[in-house]
C-alpha positions in Angstrom: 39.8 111.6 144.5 41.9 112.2 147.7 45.4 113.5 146.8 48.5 111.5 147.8 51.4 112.9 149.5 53.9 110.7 147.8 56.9 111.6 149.9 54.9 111.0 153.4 54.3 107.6 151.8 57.4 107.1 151.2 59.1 108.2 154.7 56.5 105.8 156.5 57.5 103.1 154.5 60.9 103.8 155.2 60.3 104.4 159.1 58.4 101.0 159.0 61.4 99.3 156.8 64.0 100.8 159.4 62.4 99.7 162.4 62.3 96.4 161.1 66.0 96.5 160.4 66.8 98.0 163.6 65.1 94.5 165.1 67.2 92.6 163.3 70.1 94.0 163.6 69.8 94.0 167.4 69.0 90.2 167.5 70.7 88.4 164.4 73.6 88.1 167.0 72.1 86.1 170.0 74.1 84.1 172.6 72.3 81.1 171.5 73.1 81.5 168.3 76.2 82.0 168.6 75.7 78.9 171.3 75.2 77.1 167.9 77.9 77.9 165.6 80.2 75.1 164.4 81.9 73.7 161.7 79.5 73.0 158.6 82.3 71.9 155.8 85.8 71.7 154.9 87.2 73.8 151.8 89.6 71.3 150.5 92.1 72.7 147.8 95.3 74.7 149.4 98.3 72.5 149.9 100.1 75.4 152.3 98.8 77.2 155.3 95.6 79.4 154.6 97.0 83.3 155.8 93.7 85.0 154.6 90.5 85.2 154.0 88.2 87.8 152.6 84.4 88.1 151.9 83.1 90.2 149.0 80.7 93.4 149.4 77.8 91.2 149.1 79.1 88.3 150.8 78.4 85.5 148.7 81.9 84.8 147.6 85.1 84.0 149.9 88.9 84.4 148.4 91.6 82.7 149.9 95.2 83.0 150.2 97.6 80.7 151.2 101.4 79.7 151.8 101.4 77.5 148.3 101.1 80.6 146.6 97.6 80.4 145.4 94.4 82.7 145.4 91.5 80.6 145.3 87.8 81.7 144.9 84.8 79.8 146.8 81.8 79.5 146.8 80.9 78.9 150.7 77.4 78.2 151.0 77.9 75.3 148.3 81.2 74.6 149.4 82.3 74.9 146.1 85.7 76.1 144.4 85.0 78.4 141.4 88.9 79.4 140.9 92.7 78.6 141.7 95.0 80.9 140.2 98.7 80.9 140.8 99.8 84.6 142.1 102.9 84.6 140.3 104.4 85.3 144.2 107.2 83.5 145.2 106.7 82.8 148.6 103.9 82.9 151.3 100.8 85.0 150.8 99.7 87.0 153.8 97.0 89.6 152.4 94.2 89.0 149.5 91.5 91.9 148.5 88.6 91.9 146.8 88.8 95.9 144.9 85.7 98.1 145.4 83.4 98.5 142.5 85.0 95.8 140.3 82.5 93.8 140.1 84.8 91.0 142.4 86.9 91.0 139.1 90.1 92.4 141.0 91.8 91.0 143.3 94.6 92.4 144.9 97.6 89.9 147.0 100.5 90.4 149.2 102.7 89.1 150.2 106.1 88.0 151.7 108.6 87.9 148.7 107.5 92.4 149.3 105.5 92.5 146.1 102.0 93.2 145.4 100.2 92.0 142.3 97.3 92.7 141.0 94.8 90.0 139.1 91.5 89.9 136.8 90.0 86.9 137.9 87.8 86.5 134.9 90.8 85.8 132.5 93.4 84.8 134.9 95.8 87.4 134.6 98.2 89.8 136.8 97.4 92.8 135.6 100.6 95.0 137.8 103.2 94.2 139.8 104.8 96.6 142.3 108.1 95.6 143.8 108.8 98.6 146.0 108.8 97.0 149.5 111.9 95.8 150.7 110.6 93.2 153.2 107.6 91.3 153.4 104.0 92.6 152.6 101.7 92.0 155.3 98.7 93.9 154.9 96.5 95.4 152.2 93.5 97.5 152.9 91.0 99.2 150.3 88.1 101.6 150.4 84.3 102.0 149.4 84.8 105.1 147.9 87.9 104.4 146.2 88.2 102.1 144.0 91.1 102.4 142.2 92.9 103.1 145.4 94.5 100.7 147.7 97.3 100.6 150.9 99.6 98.5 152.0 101.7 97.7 155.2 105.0 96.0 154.7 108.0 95.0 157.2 109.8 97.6 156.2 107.9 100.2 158.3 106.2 101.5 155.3 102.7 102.5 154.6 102.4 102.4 151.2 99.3 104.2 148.8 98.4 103.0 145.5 96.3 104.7 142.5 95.9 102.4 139.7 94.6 105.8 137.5 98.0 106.9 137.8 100.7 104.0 137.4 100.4 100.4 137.5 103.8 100.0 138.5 104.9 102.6 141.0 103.3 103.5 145.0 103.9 106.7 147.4 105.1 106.5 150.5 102.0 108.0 152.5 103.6 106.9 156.1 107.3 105.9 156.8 107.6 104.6 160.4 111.1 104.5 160.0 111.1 108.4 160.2 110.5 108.6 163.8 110.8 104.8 165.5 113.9 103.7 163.9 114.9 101.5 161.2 113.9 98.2 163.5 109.7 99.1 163.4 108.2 96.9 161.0 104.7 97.7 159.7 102.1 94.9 160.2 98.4 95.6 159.3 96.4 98.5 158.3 92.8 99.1 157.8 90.2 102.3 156.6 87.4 103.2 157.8 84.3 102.0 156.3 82.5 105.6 157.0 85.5 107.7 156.9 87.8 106.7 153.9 90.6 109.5 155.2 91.3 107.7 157.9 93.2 104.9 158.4 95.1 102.8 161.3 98.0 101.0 161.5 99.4 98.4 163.7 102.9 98.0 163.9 106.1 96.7 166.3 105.0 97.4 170.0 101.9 97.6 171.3 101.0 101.1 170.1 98.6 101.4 167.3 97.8 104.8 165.4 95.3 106.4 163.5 96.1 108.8 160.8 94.0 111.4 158.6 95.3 110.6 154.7 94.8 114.3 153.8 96.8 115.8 156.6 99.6 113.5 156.0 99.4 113.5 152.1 99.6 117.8 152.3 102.5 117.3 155.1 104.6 115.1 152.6 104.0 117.2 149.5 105.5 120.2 152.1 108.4 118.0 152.7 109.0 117.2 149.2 109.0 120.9 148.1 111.1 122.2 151.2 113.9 118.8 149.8 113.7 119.9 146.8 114.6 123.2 147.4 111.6 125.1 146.5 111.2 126.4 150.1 114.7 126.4 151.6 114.1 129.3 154.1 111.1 126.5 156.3 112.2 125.3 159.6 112.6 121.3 159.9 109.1 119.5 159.7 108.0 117.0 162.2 107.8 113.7 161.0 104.2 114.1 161.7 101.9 117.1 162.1 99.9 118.5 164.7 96.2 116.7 164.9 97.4 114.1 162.1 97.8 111.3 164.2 96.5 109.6 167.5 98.2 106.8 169.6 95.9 104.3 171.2 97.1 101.9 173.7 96.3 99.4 176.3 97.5 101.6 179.7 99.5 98.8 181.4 101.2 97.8 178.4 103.9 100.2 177.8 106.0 99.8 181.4 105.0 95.5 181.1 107.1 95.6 177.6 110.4 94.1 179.6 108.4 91.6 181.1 106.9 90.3 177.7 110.6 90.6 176.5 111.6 88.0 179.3 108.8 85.4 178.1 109.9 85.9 174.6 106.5 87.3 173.8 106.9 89.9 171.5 104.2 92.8 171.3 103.0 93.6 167.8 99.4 94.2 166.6 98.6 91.5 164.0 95.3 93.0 163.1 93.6 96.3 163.4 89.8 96.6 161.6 86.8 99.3 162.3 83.2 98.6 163.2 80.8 98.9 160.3 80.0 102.8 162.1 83.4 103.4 162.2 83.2 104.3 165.9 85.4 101.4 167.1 88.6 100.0 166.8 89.3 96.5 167.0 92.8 95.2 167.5 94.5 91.9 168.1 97.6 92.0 170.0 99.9 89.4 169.7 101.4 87.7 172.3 98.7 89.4 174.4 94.8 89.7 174.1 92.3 91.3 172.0 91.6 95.0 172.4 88.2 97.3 171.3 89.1 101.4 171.6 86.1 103.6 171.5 87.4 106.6 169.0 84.5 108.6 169.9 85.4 108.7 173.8 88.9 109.6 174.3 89.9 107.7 178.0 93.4 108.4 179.0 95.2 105.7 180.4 94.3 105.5 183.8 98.1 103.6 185.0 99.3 107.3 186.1 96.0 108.2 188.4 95.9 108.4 192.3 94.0 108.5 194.9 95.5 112.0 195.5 94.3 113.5 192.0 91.1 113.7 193.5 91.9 116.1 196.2 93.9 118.3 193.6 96.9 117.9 195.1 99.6 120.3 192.8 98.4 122.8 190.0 95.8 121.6 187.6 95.9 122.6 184.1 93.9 121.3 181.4 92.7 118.4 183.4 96.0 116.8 184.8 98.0 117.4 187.8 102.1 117.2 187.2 103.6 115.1 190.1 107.3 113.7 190.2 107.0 114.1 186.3 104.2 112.3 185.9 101.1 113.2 184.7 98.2 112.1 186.5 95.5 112.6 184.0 92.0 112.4 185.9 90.2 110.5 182.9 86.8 109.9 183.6 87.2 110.3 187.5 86.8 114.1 188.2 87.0 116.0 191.3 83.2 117.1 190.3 81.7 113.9 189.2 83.1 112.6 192.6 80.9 114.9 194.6 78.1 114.0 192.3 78.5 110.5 192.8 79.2 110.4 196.3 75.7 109.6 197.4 75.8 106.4 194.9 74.1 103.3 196.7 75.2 100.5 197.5 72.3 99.1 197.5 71.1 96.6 194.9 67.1 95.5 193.4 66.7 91.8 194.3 67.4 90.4 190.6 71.3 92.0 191.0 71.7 91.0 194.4 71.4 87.1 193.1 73.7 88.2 190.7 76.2 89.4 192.5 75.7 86.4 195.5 76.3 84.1 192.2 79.9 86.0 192.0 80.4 86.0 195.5 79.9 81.9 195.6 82.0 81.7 191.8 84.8 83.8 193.9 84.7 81.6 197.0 85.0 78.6 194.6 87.9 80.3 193.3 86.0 80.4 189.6 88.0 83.9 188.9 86.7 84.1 185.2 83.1 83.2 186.1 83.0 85.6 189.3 84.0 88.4 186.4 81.5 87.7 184.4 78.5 87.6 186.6 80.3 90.7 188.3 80.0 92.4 185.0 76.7 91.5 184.3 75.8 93.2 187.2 77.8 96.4 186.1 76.2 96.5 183.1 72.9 97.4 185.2 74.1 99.2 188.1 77.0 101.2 186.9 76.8 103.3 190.0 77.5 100.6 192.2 80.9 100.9 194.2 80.9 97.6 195.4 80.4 96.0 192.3 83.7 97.7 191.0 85.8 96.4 193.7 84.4 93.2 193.8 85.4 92.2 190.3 88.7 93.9 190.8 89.6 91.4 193.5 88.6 88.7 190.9 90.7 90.6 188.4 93.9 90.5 191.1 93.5 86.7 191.8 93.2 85.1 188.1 96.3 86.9 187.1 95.7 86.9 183.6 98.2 89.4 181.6 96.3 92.6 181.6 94.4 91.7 185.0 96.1 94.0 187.3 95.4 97.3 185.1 91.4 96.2 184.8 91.4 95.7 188.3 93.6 99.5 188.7 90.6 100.7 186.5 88.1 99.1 188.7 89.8 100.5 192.1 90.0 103.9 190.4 86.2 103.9 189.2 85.1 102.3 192.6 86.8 105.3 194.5 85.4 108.0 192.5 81.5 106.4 193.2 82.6 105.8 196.8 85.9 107.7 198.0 85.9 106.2 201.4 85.8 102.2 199.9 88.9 100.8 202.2 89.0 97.6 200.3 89.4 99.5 197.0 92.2 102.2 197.9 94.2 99.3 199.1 93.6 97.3 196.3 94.4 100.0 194.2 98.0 100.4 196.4 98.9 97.2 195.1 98.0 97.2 191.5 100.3 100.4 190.9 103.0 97.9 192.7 102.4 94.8 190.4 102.3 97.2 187.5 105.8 98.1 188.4 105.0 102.2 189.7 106.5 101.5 192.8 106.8 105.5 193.8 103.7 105.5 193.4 102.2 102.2 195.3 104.2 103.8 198.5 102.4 107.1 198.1 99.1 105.3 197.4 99.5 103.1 200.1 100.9 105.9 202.8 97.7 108.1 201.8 95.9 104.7 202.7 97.2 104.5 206.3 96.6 108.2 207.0 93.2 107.6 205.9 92.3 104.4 207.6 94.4 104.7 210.6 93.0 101.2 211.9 94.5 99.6 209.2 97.8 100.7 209.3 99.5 97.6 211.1 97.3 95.2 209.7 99.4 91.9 207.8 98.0 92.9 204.5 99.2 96.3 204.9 103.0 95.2 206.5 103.3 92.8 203.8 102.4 95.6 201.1 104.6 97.9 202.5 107.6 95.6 202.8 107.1 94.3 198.9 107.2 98.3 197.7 110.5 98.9 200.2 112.3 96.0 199.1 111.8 97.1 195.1 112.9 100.2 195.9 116.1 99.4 197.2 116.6 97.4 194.3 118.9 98.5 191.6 117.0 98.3 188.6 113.6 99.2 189.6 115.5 102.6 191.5 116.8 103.4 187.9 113.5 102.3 186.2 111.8 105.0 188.9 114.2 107.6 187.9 113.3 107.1 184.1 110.1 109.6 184.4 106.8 108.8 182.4 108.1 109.3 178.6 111.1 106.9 178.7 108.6 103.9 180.1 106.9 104.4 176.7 110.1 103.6 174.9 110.1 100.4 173.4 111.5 97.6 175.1 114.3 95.3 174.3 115.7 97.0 171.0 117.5 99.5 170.5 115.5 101.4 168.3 115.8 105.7 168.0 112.6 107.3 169.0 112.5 110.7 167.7 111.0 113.2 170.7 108.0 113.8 168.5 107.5 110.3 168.7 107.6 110.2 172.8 105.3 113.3 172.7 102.8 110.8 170.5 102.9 108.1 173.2 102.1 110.3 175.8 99.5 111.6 174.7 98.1 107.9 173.5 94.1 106.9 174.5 93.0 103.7 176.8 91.0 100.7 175.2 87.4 100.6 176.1 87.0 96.4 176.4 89.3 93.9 176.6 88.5 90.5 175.6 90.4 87.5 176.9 90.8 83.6 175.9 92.6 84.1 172.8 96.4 84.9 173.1 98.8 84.5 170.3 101.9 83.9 170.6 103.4 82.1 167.8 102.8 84.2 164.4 101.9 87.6 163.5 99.3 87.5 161.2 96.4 86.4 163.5 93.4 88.8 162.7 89.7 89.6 165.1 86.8 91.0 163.5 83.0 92.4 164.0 80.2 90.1 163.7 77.4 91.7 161.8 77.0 94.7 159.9 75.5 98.3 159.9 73.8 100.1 157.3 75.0 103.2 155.7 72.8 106.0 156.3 73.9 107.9 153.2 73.4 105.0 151.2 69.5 104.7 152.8 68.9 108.1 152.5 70.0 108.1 147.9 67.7 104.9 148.2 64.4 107.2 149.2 65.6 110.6 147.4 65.6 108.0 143.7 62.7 106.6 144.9 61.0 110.0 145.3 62.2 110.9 142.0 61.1 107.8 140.3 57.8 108.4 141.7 57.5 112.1 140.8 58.3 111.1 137.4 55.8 108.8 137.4 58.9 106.1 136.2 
C-alpha cells in the first residue's frame, strides 16, 4: 500500500480551495452587478431618522440605531425584525456595535446625550453605562482580537478606550485632541484596523485625519501621568504626541481651500473613516467635500508645493525636498532620476487605446467633462506611461470645476511633466492650477519658467491673460498677506480661532496625499454620513490555523 503524505494533500487542497477563492473574490464585485443593485425591501419599525447600521461578523444579522432612541435587530434577508429595545439614551443615537466574540449578544450604542451603554440583547438589559463624555458621542469602533475592548469618539475632542475586564463604569483617555488643536476640535469617527488592532484612525474637525499606534500612545500617557504625578519631576515637558506615534493624511489642496469652504458655509470635517479588509487602505468621507481612499502602504506627499523647477534641483536637496521661499517642494513620486528614465516614454498608443482616448477627445469636444475623465482614465489604467493621456484628462479636470478638480489636474500636469518634461500644454496648465489653488508666488515662477522655456509662447493671449490674473492677486491685499504666511500657517485651520500647538503644525506638514478620489457624493448637511468597502478579504492567519488543525486532526487520526 502506497504511503500518503497527508500534509502534501492537504496544501493541494488548500492551493486548489485558494485559487477558487481568489476567483471569486476578484469577480463577486462586477460592474454589471453592481449595474443591478436596487432596492429589494423596506425595514419598517423606526419612528426617527436611522443614524447607523452595522452587520455582524457573519453577516446574517443587521442592528439599527436611530433618532427615537431605539436599537433594533433584523433579520435582512427575511426582512424580518427579531428585536426593538429601548437604549435607555435620551436623545439621538449615532453609533451601534455588535462586540467581538459575543456571540452578537453585546451590543454597544452611542450616542448624543455623551453616554455609551452597553446591552445583552438576549434578556434586554443595559448592562453599563459610562457618562464621561461631555458632548455628544459620535463614534464607536471595536476589534477582532479584543473583545472586551472598545473606543469611542465624542465632540469633546476625546478618544476614549474602554476594557469591560476592568470597570464597567469608567474609560481612559487614550487621545485628547484638545491637547494640541484647541478646545474647539471635536472628535467625529474612529475606526481599527481589521489586521492591525494597534492602530487606529480618527477623523475629526478639518480636513486632516490621523492614524495612531495604541501602544505608543498608551506608554506616552502612562509617562505623562507619572512625570504629573510627581514621580519623575526632573523630565523635560512631553509632546502631546511622540515621535512615529501618529501620521497626518490629507487631501493636498484642501488645507489653503479651507477659507473658501468657510465662505460657502461648508464646513470640513471627516464623518467617516474605515480600513479595507487588508488593512492597506483608508477610506474617508469628507463632509462638505468628496470621498477620499489613502494608500498607507505608499506614502505620496502632497504634490500642491511641487514645481516645474524641483526637477532641475534648483536650491540644496536634502532628504528628498528642495527649501524655496519657505516652502518645501517635496518631489513625491516625480524624481530627478525617474525623469531621465522616463524621458523616452511614447506617446504612442496600440489601436484599442487610441479609440479610447478619440472617445475622450469627442466626450471633451461635447463638453461631457465627467465622461472625457473617465474614458481618459481608462486609458491610464493601461498606459501609465503615457504623457498625453495625463494632460489630457487634466484639461478635463480644469473645465468641470468640481471642488478638488484643480489639484487632480496639478497632479496630472506634475505626472505628465515628469514622463515628458518638454509637454508645453502641461507646464502651462500646471501655471494655472498653482494660481486657482491660491499659490500665487508660485504660479508667477511657474509660469515665468514657462516663457523662458517656450519662448514662442510668451505673448500668446492664454499666456497674457495668465500672467495678468497672477499680477492682479498679488497686488491685492489679502492674498500679499496670505503669500507672506509661509507653508505651516496655510495648514492652520480656517475660520476659528482655535490654538495649534507647534507640534501640531510640525504634524500637518509632514501629512500624506490620498491615492483616489471619488466624486458624486458631497455632503453637506450632517456629519455622520459614512463610505465603506464592498467585499471582503480573508485572513491569512486565520487560513493558515484552518490547515495546521486540520493537519493535526489528521495526524491523530481524529
Amino acid at each position: 500500500m502506497a504511503r500518503v503524505n497527508i500534509a502534501q494533500d492537504i496544501l493541494h487542497r488548500q492551493i486548489r480551495e485558494k485559487k477558487a477563492q481568489g476567483f471569486q473574490r476578484r469577480h463577486h464585485v462586477t460592474d454589471p452587478f453592481i449595474q443591478r443593485l436596487g432596492l429589494e425591501a423596506e425595514l419598517q419599525g423606526h419612528t426617527g431618522c436611522v443614524n447607523c447600521l452595522e452587520w455582524n461578523d457573519k453577516g446574517n444579522l443587521l442592528a439599527s440605531g436611530s433618532d427615537d432612541q431605539h436599537m433594533m435587530l433584523w433579520d435582512p434577508f427575511r426582512h424580518k425584525k427579531l428585536l426593538s429595545m429601548h437604549t435607555g439614551h435620551t436623545a439621538n443615537i449615532f453609533s451601534v456595535k455588535f462586540l467581538p466574540h459575543s456571540g452578537d449578544r453585546i451590543l454597544v450604542t452611542g450616542a448624543a446625550d455623551a453616554k455609551i451603554h452597553v446591552h445583552d440583547i438576549t434578556t434586554r438589559e443595559t448592562l453599563h453605562v459610562f457618562s464621561e463624555h461631555t458632548n455628544r458621542v459620535k463614534r464607536i469602533a471595536t476589534a477582532p482580537l479584543w473583545p472586551n475592548t472598545f473606543w469611542s469618539a465624542g465632540e469633546d475632542g476625546l478618544i476614549r478606550q474602554y476594557d469591560l475586564r476592568e470597570s464597567g463604569t469608567h474609560s481612559e483617555v487614550l487621545i485628547d485632541l484638545t491637547e494640541y488643536c484647541g478646545q474647539l476640535v471635536e472628535a467625529k469617527c474612529v475606526s481599527i484596523s481589521p489586521q492591525d488592532n494597534n492602530c487606529l484612525a480618527v477623523g475629526a474637525s478639518g480636513p486632516f485625519v490621523r492614524l495612531y499606534d495604541i501602544r505608543m500612545i498608551h506608554s506616552h500617557r502612562k509617562t505623562l501621568q507619572q512625570n504629573q504625578s510627581g514621580i519623575h519631576t526632573f523630565c523635560s515637558r512631553q509632546k502631546p504626541i511622540p515621535e512615529g506615534a501618529v501620521q497626518y493624511y490629507v487631501a493636498g489642496h484642501l488645507p489653503i481651500k479651507l477659507p473658501d469652504y468657510d465662505n460657502r458655509l461648508r464646513v470640513l470635517v471627516a464623518t467617516y473613516v474605515t480600513f479595507s479588509p487588508d488593512g492597506t487602505e483608508l477610506l474617508v468621507n469628507m463632509g462638505g467635500e468628496q470621498v477620499y481612499l489613502f494608500d498607507l502602504t505608499f506614502k505620496q506627499r502632497p504634490c500642491t508645493f511641487l514645481l516645474p523647477k524641483s526637477y532641475h534641483t534648483c536650491g540644496d536637496v536634502q532628504n528628498g525636498k528642495t527649501s524655496t521661499n519657505g516652502i518645501h517642494l517635496y518631489s513625491n513620486g516625480f524624481r530627478v532620476a525617474d525623469t531621465k528614465n522616463l524621458m523616452g516614454a511614447s506617446s504612442d498608443l496600440p489601436p484599442h487605446l487610441e479609440k479610447v482616448k478619440q472617445k475622450a477627445n469627442d466626450a471633451f469636444a461635447h463638453q461631457q467633462w465627467s465622461k472625457a475623465i473617465d474614458l481618459y482614465s481608462l486609458a491610464v489604467r493601461s498606459a501609465p506611461r503615457s504623457s498625453m493621456l495625463y494632460g489630457n484628462r487634466a484639461a478635463a479636470y480644469m473645465k468641470r470645476k468640481w471642488d478638488g478638480d484643480y489639484y487632480d489636474a496639478l497632479r496630472d500636469c506634475l505626472q505628465a511633466l515628469a514622463l515628458n518634461p518638454g509637454h508645453l500644454k502641461a507646464h502651462f496648465r500646471l501655471a494655472r492650477c498653482l494660481f486657482e489653488l491660491h499659490y500665487v508666488s508660485e504660479a508667477l515662477e511657474c509660469l515665468e519658467e514657462f516663457k523662458l522655456k517656450f519662448p514662442d509662447q510668451a505673448q500668446s493671449s492664454a499666456c497674457d491673460a495668465l500672467d495678468r490674473d497672477i499680477r492682479m492677486a498679488l497686488f491685492s491685499k489679502t492674498e500679499t498677506q496670505d503669500d507672506k504666511k509661509g507653508g505651516s500657517v496655510r495648514l492652520r485651520s480656517g475660520g476659528r480661532k482655535d490654538s495649534l500647538s507647534e507640534d501640531e503644525l510640525l504634524l500637518r506638514e509632514k501629512s500624506l496625499d490620498y491615492k483616489h478620489r471619488y466624486c458624486g457624493h458631497c455632503n453637506t448637511t450632517t456629519d455622520i454620513k459614512e463610505a465603506s468597502f464592498m467585499g471582503r478579504v480573508k485572513d491569512q492567519t486565520s487560513e493558515w490555523c484552518k490547515i495546521w488543525k486540520e493537519l493535526v486532526r489528521l495526524t491523530r487520526g481524529g
